[in-house]
C-alpha positions in Angstrom: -18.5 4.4 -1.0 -16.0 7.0 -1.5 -15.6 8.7 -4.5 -11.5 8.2 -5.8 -9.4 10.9 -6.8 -8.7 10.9 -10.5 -6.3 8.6 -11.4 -4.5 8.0 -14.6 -5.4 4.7 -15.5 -2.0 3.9 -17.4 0.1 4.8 -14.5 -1.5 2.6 -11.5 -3.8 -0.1 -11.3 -5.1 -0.2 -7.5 -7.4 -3.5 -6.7 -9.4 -3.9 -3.3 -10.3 -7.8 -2.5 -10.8 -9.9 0.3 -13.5 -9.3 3.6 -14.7 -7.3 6.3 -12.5 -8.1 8.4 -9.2 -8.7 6.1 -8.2 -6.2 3.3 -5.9 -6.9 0.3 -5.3 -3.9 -1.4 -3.0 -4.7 -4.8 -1.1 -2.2 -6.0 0.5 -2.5 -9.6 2.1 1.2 -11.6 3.9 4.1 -10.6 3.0 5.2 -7.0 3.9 9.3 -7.3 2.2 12.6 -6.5 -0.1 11.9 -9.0 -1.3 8.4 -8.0 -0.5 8.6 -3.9 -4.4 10.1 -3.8 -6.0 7.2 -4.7 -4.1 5.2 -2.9 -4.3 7.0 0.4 -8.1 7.1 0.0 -8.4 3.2 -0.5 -6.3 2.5 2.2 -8.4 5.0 4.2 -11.5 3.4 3.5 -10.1 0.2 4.4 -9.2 1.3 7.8 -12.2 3.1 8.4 -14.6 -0.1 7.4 -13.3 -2.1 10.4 -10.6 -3.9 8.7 -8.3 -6.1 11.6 -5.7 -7.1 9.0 -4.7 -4.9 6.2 -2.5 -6.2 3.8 -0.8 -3.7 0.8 0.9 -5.8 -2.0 3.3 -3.5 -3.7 4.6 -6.3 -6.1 3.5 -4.8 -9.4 4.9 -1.4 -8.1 7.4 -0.5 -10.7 8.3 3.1 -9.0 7.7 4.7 -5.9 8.6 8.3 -4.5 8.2 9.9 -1.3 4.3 10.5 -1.6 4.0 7.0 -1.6 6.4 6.5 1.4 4.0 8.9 2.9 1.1 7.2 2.3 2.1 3.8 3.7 3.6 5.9 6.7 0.2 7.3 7.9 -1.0 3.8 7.0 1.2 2.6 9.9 0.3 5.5 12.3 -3.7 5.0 11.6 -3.4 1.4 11.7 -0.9 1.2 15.1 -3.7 3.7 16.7 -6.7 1.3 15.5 -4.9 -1.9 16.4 -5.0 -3.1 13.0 -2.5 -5.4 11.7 -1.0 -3.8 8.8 0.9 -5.8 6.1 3.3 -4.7 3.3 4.4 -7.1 0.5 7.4 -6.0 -1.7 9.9 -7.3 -4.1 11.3 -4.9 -6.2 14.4 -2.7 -6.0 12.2 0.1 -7.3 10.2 -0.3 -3.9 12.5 -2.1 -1.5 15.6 0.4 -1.7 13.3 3.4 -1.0 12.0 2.2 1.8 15.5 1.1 3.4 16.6 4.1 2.8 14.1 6.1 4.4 13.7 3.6 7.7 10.3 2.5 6.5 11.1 -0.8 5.5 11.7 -2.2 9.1 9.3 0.2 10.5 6.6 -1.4 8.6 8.2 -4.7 8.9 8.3 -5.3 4.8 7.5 -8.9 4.0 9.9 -9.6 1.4 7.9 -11.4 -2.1 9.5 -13.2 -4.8 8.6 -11.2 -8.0 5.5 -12.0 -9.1 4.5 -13.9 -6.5 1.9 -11.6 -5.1 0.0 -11.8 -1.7 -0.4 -15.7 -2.7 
């Protein structure tokens, strides 16, 4: 397994479930400069274990800045290039309106949540 970045624990909460073949990566917290890392590296390993479906559930996400937009960006470009189906789940502004704005959100074809609602 790959050894995580150091995170701070009060400002993201990032939880891996589901199988070999389909990945559910939960993201709850501030996803910054300081927090991207870990994210990027779980993603990463979820691509690299032979994932077909990965899907990242950005519904606890209470902010998210440009590292994060470049994280789920290479997310896309690794996943197009493995032919894995990559999945984002959002429902906050705090998410939603950055990813408009930078193109991202119909690049990566955002699945729009109700709050709280999760990857149910």
């Amino acid at each position: 397994m790959t050894a995580l970045p150091e995170t701070p624990a009060d400002l993201v909460s990032i939880d891996v479930t589901g199988s070999a073949t389909s990945v559910l990566v939960t993201v709850a917290g501030e996803v910054d400069s300081s927090t991207a890392p870990s994210l990027r590296a779980v993603v990463d390993s979820a691509l690299a274990g032979g994932a077909s479906c990965l899907t990242v559930d950005l519904d606890g996400v209470t902010f998210l800045d440009s590292a994060g937009l470049c994280v789920l960006a290479g997310a896309h470009r690794r996943a197009a290039e493995d032919g894995v189906r990559l999945r984002v789940r959002a429902s906050t502004r705090a998410v939603v309106r950055p990813l408009q704005i930078t193109g991202l959100y119909d690049l990566l074809a955002v699945e729009r949540v109700r709050s709280g609602a999760g990857a149910a």
